[in-house]
C-alpha positions in Angstrom: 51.8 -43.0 18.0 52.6 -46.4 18.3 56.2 -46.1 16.7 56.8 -43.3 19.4 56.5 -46.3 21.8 58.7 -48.1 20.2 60.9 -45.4 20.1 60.6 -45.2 24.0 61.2 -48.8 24.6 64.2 -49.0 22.7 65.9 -46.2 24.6 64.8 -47.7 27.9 67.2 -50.6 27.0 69.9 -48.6 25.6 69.6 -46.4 28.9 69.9 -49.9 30.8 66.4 -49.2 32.6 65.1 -52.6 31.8 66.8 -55.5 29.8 63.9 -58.2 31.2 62.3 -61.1 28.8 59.4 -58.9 29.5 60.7 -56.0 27.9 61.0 -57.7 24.4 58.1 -59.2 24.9 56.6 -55.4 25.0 58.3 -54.4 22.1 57.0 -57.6 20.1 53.3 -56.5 21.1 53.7 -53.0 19.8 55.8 -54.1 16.4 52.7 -56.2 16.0 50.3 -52.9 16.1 52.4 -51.1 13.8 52.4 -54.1 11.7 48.8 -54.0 11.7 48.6 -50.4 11.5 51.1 -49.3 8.4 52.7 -52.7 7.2 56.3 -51.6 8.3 58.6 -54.4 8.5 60.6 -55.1 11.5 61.2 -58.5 10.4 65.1 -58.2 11.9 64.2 -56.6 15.3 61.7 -59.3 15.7 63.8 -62.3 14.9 66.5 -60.3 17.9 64.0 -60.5 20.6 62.7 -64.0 19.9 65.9 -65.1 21.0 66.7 -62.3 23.1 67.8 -63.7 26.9 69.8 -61.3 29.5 73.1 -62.9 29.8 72.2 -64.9 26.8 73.3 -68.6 26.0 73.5 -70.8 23.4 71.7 -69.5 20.0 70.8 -66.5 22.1 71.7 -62.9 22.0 72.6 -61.1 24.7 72.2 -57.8 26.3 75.1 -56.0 24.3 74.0 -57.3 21.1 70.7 -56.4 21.7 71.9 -52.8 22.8 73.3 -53.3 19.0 70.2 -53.7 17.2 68.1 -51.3 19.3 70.4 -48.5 18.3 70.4 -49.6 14.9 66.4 -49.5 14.5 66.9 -46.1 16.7 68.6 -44.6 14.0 66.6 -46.1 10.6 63.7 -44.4 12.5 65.2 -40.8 13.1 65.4 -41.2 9.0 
């Protein structure tokens, strides 16, 4: 259940519906349940929304690169 959510958040960015701080904060909180839950690692998506930013800056990533990784984890979990 909750990797279907995370499966739903990711295409909300990818669609461009929200690209907010508060979306990766969202998608921190449920990688922490399925941590908990089955002990999946999402060690590299995690360290992309810690220094996730919209428009992004120094030692930050931005939207497109974001939009980068989100597809990426898309597809490892279609596997």
């Amino acid at each position: 259940m909750t990797v279907n959510k995370l499966k739903d958040l990711l295409e909300v960015f990818i669609e461009g519906k929200d690209r907010s701080v508060k979306w990766a904060n969202s998608v921190e909180s449920v990688i922490d349940k399925i941590n908990k839950e089955n002990e999946t690692d999402f060690e590299e998506l995690q360290d992309y929304l810690a220094s996730y930013q919209p428009g992004g800056g120094e030692f930050l990533y931005n939207e497109k690169e974001m939009e980068v990784i989100c597809l990426k984890v898309l597809k490892k979990l279609a596997k």
